[in-house]
Rosetta silent file (secondary structure, phi, psi, omega in degrees, C-alpha in Angstrom):
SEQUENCE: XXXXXXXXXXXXXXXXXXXXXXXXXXXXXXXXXXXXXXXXXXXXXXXXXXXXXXXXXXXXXXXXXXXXXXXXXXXXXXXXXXXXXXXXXXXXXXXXXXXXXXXXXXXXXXXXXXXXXXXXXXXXXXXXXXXXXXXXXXXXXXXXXXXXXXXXXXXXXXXXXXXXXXXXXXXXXXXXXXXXXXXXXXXXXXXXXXXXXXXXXXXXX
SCORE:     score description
SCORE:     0.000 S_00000001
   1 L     0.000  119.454  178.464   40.088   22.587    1.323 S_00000001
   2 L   -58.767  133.319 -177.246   42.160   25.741    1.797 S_00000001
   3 L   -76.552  152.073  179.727   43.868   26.714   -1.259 S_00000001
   4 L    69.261   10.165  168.739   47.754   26.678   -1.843 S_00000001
   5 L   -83.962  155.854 -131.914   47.708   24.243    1.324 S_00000001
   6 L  -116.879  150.685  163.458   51.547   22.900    2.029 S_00000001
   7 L  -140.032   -3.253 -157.204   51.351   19.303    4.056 S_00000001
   8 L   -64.360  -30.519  165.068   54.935   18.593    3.722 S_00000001
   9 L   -31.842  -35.224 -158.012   55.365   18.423    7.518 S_00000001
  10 L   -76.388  -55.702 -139.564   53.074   15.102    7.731 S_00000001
  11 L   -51.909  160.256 -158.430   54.954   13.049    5.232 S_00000001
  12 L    47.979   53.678  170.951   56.663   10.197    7.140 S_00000001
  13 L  -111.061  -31.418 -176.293   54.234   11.048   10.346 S_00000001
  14 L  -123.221 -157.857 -152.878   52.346    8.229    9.725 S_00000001
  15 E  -118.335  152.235  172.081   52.622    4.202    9.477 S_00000001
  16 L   -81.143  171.141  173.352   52.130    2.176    6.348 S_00000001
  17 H   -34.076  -57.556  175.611   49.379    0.432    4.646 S_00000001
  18 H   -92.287    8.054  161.357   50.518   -2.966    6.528 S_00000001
  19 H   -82.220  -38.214 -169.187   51.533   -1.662    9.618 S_00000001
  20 H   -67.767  -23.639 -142.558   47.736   -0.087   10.003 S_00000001
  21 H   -97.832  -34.643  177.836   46.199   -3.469    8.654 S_00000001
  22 H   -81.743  -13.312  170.727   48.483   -5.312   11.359 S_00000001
  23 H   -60.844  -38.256 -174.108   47.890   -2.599   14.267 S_00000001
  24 L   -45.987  142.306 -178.659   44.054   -3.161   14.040 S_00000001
  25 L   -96.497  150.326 -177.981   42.215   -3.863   17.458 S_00000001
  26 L   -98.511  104.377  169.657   39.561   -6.599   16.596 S_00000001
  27 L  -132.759 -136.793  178.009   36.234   -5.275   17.399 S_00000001
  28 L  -148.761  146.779  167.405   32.601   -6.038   16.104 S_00000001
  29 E   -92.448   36.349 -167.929   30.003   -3.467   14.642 S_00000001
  30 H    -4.506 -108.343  164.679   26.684   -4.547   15.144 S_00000001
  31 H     7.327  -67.657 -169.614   25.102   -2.060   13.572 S_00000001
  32 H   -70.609  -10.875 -159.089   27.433   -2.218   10.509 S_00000001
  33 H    66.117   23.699  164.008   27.219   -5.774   10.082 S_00000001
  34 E  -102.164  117.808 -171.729   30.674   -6.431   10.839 S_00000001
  35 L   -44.307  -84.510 -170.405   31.675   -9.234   12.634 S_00000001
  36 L  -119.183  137.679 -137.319   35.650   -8.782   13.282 S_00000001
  37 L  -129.703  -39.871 -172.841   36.350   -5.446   12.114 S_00000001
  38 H   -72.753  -70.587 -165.735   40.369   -6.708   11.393 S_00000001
  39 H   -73.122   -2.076  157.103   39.366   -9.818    9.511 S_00000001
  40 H   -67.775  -74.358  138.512   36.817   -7.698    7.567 S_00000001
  41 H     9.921  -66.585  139.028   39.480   -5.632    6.576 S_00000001
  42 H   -43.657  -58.871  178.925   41.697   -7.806    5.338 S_00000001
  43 H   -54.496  -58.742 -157.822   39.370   -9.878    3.559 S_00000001
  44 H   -58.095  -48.344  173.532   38.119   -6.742    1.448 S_00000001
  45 H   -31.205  -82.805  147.826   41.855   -6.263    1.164 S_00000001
  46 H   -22.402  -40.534  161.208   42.617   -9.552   -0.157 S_00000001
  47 L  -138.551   63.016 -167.086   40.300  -10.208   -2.218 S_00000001
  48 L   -91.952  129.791 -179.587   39.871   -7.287   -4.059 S_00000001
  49 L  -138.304  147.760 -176.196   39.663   -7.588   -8.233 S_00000001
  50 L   -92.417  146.738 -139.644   39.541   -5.671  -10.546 S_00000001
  51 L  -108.055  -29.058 -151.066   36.476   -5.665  -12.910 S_00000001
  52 L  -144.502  116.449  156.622   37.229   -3.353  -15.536 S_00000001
  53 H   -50.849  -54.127  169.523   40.572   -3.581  -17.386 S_00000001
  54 H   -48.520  -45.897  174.097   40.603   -0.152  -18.720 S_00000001
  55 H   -43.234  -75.148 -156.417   40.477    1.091  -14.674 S_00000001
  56 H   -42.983  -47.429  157.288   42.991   -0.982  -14.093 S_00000001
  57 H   -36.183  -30.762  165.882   45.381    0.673  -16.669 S_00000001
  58 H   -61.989  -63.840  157.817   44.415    3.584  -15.976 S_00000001
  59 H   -38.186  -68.804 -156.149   45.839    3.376  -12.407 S_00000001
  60 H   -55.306  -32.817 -177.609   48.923    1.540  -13.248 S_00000001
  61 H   -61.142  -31.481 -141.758   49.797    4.382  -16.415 S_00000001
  62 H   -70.540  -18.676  177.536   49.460    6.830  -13.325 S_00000001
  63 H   -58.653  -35.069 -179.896   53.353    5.514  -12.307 S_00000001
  64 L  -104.632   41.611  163.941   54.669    7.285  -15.605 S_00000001
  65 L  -175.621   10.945  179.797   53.722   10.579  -15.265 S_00000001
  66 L  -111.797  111.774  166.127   52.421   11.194  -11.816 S_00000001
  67 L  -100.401  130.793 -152.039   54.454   12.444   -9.103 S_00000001
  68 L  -162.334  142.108  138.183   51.838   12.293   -6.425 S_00000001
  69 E  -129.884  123.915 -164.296   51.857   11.459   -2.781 S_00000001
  70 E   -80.257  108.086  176.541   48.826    9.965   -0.593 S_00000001
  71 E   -96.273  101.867  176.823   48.129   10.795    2.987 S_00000001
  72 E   -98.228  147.466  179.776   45.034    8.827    4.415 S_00000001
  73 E  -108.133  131.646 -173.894   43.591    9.860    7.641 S_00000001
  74 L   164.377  154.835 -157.684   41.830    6.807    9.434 S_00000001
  75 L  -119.268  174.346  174.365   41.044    5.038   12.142 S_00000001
  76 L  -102.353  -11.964  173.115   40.516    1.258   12.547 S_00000001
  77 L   -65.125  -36.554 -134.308   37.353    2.287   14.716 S_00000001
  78 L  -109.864  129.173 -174.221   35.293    3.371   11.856 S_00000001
  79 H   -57.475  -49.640  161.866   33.167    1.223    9.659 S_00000001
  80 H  -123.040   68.846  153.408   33.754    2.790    6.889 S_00000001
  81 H   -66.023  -55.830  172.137   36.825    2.512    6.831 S_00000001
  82 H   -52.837  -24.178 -171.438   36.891   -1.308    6.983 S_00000001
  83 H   -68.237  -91.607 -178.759   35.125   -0.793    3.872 S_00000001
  84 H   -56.484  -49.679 -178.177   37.094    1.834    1.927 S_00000001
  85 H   -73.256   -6.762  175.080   40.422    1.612    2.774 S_00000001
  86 H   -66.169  -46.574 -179.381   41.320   -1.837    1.446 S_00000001
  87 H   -39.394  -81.437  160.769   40.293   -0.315   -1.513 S_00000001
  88 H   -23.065  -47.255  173.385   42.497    2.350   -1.551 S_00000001
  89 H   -70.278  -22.456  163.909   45.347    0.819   -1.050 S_00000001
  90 H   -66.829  -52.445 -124.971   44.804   -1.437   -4.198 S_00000001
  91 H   -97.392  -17.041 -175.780   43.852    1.347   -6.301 S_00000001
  92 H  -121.939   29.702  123.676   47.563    3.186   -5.115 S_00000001
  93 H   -73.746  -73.664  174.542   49.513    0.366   -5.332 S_00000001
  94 H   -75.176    7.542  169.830   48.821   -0.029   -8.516 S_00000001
  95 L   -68.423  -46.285  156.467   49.114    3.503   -9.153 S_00000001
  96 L    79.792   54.587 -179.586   52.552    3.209   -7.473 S_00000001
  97 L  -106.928  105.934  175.258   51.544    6.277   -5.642 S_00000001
  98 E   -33.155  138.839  154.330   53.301    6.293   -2.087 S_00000001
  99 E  -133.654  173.685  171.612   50.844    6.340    0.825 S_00000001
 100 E  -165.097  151.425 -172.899   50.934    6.285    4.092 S_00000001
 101 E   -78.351  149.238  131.217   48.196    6.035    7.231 S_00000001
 102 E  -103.735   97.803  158.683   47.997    8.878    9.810 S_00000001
 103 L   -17.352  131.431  133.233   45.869    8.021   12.563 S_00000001
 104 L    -5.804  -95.553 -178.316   43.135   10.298   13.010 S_00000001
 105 L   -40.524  -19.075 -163.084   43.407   10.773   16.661 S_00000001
 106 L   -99.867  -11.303 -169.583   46.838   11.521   16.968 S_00000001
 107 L  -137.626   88.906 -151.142   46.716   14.192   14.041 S_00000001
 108 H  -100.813    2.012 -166.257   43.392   15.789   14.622 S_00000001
 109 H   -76.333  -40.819  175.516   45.199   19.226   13.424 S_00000001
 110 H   -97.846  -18.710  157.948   44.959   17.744   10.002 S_00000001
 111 H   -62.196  -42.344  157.474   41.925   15.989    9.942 S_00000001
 112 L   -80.750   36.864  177.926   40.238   19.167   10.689 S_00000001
 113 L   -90.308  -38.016  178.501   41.564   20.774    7.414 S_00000001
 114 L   -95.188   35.087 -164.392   39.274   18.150    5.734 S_00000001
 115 L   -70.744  153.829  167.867   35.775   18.143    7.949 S_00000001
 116 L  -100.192   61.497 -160.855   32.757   16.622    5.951 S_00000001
 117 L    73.456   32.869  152.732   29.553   18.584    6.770 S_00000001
 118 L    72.255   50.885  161.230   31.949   20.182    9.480 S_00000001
 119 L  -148.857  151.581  165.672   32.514   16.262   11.043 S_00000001
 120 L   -52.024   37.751  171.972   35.456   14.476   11.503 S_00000001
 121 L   -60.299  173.640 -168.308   34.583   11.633    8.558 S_00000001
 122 L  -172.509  152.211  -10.061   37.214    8.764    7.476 S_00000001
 123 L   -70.613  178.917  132.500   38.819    7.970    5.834 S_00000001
 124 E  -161.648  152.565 -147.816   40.144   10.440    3.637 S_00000001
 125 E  -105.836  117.821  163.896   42.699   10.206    1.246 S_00000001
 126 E   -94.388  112.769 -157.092   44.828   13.597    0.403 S_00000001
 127 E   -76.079  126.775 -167.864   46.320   13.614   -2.788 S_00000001
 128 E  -136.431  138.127  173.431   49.621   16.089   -2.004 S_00000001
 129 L   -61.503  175.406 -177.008   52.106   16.889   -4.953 S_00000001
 130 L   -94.327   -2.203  151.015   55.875   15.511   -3.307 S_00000001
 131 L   -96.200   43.178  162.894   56.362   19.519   -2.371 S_00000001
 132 L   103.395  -72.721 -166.332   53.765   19.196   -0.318 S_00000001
 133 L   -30.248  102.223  154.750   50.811   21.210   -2.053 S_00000001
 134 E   -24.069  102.576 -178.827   47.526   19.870   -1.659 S_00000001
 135 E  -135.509   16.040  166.038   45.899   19.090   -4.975 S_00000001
 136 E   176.397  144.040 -170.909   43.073   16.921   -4.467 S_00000001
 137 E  -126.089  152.065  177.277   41.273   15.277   -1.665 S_00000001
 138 E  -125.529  128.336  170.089   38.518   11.801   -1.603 S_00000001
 139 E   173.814 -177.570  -36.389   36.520   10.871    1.313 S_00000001
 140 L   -88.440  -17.725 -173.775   34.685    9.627    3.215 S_00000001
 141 L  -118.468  167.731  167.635   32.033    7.617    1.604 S_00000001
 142 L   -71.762  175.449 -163.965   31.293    6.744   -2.419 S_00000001
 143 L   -97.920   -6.599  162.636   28.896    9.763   -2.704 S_00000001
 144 L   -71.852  -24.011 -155.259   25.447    7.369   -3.120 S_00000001
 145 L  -109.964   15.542  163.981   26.072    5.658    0.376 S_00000001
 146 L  -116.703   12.723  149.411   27.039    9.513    1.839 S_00000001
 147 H   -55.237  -41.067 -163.597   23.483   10.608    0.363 S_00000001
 148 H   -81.471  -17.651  172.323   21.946    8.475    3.020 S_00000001
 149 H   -71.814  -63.223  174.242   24.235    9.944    5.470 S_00000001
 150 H   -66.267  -13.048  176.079   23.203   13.629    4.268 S_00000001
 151 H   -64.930  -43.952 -159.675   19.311   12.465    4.052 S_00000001
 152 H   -56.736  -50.873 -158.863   19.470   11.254    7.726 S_00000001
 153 H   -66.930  -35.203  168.049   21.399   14.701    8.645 S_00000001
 154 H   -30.687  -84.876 -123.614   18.467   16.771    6.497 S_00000001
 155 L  -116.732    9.834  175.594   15.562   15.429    8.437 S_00000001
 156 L  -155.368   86.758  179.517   17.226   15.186   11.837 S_00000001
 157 L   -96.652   -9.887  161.195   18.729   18.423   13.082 S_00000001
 158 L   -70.702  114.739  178.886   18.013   17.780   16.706 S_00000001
 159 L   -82.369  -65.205 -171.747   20.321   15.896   18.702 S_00000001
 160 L   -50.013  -22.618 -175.036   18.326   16.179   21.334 S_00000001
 161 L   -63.640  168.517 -166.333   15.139   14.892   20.062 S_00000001
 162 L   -35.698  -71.957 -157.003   13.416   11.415   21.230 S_00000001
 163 L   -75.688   -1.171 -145.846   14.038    9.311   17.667 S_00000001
 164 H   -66.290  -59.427 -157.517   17.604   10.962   17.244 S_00000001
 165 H   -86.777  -12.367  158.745   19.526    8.084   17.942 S_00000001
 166 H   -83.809   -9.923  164.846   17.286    5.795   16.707 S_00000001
 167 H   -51.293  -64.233 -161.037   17.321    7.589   13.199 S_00000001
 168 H   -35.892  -63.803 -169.029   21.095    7.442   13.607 S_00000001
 169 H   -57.864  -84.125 -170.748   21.364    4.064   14.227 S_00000001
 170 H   -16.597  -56.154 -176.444   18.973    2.848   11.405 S_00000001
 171 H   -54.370  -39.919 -172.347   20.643    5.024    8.897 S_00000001
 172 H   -69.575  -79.847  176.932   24.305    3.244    9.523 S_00000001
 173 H    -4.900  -70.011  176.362   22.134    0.099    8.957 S_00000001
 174 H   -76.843   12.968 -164.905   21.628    1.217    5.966 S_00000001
 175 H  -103.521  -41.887 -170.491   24.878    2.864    5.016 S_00000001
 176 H   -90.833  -57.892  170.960   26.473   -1.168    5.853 S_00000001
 177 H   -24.063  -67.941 -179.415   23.434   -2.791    3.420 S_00000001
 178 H   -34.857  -66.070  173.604   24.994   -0.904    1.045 S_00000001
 179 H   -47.021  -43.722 -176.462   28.569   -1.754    1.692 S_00000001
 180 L   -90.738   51.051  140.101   27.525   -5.492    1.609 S_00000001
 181 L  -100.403   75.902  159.036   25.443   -5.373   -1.495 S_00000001
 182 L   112.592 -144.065 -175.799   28.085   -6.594   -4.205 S_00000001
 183 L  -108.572  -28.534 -135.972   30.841   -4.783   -5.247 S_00000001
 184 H   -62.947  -46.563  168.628   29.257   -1.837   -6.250 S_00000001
 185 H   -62.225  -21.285  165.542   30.531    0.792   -3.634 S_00000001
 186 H   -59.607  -82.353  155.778   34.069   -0.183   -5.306 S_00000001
 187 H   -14.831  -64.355  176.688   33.106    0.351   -8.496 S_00000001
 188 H   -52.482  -58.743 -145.731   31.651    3.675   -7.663 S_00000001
 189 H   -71.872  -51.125  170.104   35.036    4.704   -5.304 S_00000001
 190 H   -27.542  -62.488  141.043   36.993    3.690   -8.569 S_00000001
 191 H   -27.150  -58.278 -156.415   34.976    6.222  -10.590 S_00000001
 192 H  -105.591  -33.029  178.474   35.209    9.013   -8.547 S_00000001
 193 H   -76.735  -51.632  162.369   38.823    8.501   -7.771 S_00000001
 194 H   -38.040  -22.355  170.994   39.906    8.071  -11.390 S_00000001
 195 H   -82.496  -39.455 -167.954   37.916   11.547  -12.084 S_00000001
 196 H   -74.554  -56.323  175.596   39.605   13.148   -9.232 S_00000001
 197 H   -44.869  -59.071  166.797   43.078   11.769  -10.458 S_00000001
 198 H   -38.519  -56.264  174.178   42.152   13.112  -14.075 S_00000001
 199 H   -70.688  -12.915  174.274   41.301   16.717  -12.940 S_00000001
 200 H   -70.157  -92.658 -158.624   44.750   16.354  -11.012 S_00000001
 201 H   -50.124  -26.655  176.264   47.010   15.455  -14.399 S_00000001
 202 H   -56.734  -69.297 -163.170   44.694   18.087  -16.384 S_00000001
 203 L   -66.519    2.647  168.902   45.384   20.708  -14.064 S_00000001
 204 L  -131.487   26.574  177.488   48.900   20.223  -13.795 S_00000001
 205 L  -109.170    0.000    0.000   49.776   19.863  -17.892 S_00000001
């Protein structure tokens, strides 16, 4: 993340939380285990609860003393996304943090401000003061299910080789076990976003 970077151009560039979740193309992941990629989506959406009371408060105090606005970059192609972003939008709703979606594709100028191991990962949610300023960024995975992502990347620097794509594939297998084991990857994104949020309000007291 570049330092001192200004975003104030984007805000209102992209569509809201329920315009992206009604915009979604239906498609199916194999791989990913997802079925209906829309109706995944929604369901995580829907019936997302919160576990931990103190979290929850913790969001919801962020309304009296946070001026903060949230730009996520995402696509409805990506798994996880179906994953992660329901989330997100609970956790800034009750934050009462503005957000808003920017497609990916259409705003690739700002998606590559944020590359992930210098790829285009999603989502990711940029925390921007309301003049703009960049002051904290989350993405794309909880950081145990983007270990399996950096083991895979580790141990397979060939594109070209034989097993590449069967590596590939296996690993998103396992990157969607993950998602569908529990809750857990919530929990975690909860964590690391409430830490992120924290070093935000520190750094600006």
């Amino acid at each position: 993340m570049k330092e001192m970077l200004n975003l104030k151009h984007k805000i209102g560039q992209g569509i809201t939380p329920r315009e992206f979740m009604k915009g979604m193309k239906v498609r199916v992941m194999e791989l990913s285990g997802i079925a209906n990629t829309k109706e995944q989506l929604i369901y995580n959406y829907d019936n997302f609860v919160w576990t931990d009371t103190e979290d929850q408060a913790f969001f919801r105090s962020l309304s009296d003393h946070v001026d903060l606005y949230c730009l996520l970059l995402a696509t409805d192609w990506c798994p996880d996304v179906i994953w992660n972003v329901p989330v997100l939008f609970r956790l800034m709703e009750q934050a009462q943090i503005s957000t808003e979606v920017l497609i990916m594709d259409d705003h690739l100028d700002t998606m590559d401000l944020f590359l992930t191991d210098g790829a285009r990962a999603q989502p990711i949610a940029v925390f921007l003061k309301t003049s703009g300023e960049v002051v904290g960024k989350w993405g794309a995975r909880p950081s145990y299910i983007q270990s399996v992502m950096d083991r895979f990347k580790a141990y397979n620097r060939d594109k070209q080789a034989a097993d590449y794509q069967e590596n590939l594939n296996e690993t998103y297998r396992q990157i969607g076990s993950l998602y569908q084991d529990g809750t857990k990857y919530q929990r975690v994104m909860i964590q690391e976003l409430k830490a992120l949020l924290v070093s935000i309000i520190h750094e600006r007291q």
